[in-house]
N, C-alpha and C positions, 0 to 999 in steps of 0.2 A: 479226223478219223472217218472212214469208209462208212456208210449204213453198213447193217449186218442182214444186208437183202442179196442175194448171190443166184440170178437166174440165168441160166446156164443156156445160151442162146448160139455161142461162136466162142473157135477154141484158138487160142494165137499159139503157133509153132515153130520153135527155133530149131536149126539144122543144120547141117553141111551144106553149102554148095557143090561140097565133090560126094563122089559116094564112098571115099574111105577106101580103105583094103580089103575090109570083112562083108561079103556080099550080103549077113543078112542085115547089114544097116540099111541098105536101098529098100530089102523087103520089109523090116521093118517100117520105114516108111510109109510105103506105100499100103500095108494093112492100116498104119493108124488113119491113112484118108479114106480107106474105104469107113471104116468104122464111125470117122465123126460122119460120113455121109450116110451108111445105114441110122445114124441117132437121130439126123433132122438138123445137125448142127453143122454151123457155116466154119469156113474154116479161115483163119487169116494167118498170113505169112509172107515170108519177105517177097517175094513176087520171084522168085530165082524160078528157072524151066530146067536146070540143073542138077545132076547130083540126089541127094535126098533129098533137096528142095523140089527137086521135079516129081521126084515117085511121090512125097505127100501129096502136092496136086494134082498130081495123074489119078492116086487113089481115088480119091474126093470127086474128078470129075467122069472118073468111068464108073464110080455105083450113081452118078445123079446130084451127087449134090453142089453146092453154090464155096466158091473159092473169091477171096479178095486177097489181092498182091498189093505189097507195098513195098516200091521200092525208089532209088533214087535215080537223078538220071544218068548219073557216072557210073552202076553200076550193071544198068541194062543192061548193055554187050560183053560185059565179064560175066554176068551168073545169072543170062538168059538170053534168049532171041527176040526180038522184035515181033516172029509170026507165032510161035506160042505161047507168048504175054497174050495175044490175042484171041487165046482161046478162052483166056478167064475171064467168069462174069462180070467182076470187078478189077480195077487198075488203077490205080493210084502212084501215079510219079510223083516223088516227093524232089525236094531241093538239096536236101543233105537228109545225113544220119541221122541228126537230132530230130529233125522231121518227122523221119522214117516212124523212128522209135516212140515217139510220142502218140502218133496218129495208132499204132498196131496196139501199143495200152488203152489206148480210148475204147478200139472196134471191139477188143477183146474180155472174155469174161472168163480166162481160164488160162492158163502159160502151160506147154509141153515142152522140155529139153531134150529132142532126138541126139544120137551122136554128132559133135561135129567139132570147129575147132576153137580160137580161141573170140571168135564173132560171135558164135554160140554162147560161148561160155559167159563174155560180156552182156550178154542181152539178159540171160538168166539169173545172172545175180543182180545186175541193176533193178529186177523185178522182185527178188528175193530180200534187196536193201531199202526199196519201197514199203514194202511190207514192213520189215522191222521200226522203220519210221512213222509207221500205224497212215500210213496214203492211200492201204488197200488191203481186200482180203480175198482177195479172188485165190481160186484152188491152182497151184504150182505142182507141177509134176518132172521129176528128172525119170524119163524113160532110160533103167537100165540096162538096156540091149547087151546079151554077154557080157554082163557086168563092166558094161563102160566107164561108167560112173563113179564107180568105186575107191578109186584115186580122191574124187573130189568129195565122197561122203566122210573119210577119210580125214581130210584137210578142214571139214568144216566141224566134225571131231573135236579134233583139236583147236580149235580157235575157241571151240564153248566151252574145252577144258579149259581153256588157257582167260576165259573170264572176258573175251571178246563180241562173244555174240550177247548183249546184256537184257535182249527181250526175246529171250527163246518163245516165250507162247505165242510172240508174232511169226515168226519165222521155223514154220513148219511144212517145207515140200514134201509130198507122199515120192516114194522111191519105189518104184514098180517094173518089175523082173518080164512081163508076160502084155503084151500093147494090144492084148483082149480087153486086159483088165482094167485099161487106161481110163477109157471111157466112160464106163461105167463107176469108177473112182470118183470121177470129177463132178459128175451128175449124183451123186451121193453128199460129197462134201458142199456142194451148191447146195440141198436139202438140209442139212444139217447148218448150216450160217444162215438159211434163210428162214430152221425154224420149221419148217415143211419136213420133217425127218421121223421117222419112228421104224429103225433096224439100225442096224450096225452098221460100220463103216466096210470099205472091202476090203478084202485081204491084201495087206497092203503093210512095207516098212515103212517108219518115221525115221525121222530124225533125232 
């Protein structure tokens, strides 16, 4: 089991590579890089220059702040270029996925679920399934962009009706309507696991 020390330094973000149909998934996006780069906070993600993998790093690096990519080498030329991997301060080619996935749980002290598909979706519950496994307590967030998510709050409903989910107190993502609110979410519930807390949590659904 994890210490119950949660200091909120870099936030790891899962995404599209594409930017979807709904234009405000891009801008969603790219507000939630501007905002971990107004917090001071590093951002880490799969290295895509892509899609809402791009607008997040676009965010991030047009208010100033610092971006680490991690990606593999099969996937550089699908869900990014060559000359703007080169603009992020960090890069990390990995060998494969497991790679990938492992190194982005290390750097990171925070998980965000922006819209995307089912790469997305896998990276989020394998961090969500960590947790239940008591590996980790890092603050989880499914960003739900016009009610993206919804389907999958839905599903996971029913799996805790259904006597599946068997360590719900592990397995609690904040589910957040407004990618103002993100932020400041995650930097709350780091205070609150670390112990350093005395307010309430933000406005915010559970699970």
């Amino acid at each position: 089991m994890a210490k119950k020390t949660v200091s909120i330094r870099s936030i790891c973000v899962y995404c599209g590579s594409r930017p979807g149909h709904d234009p405000s998934h891009i801008a969603a996006g790219r507000a939630l890089g501007k905002f971990i780069a107004e917090n001071g906070l590093r951002l880490v993600y799969g290295g895509g220059t892509k899609g809402i993998m791009g607008a997040v790093a676009s965010g991030v690096l047009s208010s100033g702040g610092q971006v680490t990519g991690i990606i593999p080498e099969f996937l550089v030329d699908m869900e990014a270029t060559r000359h703007s991997l080169g603009q992020l301060d960090e890069l990390i080619v990995t060998q494969d996925m497991h790679q990938r996935k492992h190194i982005m749980f290390e750097r990171s002290d925070a998980f965000v679920a922006l819209p995307g598909g089912i790469g997305t979706l896998e990276e989020i519950v394998e961090i969500m399934t960590w947790a239940q496994l008591g590996r980790h307590e890092k603050p989880m967030v499914f960003a739900n962009v016009n009610g993206f998510w919804d389907p999958m709050m839905e599903l996971l409903g029913h799996m805790r009706e259904q006597g599946f989910i068997h360590t719900n107190h592990l397995v609690q993502p904040m589910v957040i309507d407004h990618i103002e609110d993100i932020v400041p979410a995650i930097i709350e519930r780091g205070k609150k696991l670390s112990g350093d807390w005395d307010g309430e949590d933000a406005v915010i659904s559970k699970l």
